[in-house]
N, C-alpha and C positions, 0 to 999 in steps of 0.2 A: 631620478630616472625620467620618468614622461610628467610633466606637468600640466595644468588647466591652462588654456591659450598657447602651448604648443601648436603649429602645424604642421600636419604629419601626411604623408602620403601611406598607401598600403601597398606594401610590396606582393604579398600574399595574404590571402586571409584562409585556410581552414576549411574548405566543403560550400565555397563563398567564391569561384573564379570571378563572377562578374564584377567585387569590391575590387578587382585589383589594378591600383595605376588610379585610384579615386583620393583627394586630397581634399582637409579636414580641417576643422579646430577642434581643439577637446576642448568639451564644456563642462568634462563631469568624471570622476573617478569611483567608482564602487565601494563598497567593502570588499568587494572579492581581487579587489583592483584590475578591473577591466575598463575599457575606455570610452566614454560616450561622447557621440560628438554629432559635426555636421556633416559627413560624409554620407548618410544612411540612419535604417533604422537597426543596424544592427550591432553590437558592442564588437569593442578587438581586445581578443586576447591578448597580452605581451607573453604570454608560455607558448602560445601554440600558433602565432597571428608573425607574419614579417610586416614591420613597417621601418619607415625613416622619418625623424623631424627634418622637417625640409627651410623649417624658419620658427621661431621662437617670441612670439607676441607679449608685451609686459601687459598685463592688468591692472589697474589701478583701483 
């Protein structure tokens, strides 16, 4: 699904208009698997959050 160094824009987020159309790297996945990144301080749901990988970064 969404990996660590995806970049993802946020289509929608959730009670959150102003995230939306803000583009990212995930730097970090939960246990709840939500998504932390550099877009904000706030995590994206993938159940309740619309986003797109807009580009896919390898990590080494």
């Amino acid at each position: 699904m969404y990996k660590i160094g995806d970049k993802i824009r946020i289509i929608s987020m959730k009670g959150e208009d102003h995230y939306n159309g803000r583009e990212g790297i995930i730097e970090y996945i939960d246990g709840l698997d939500q998504l932390h990144g550099t877009w904000g301080g706030l995590a994206i749901i993938p159940a309740e959050d619309l986003i797109e990988v807009i580009n896919i970064e390898v990590l080494e």
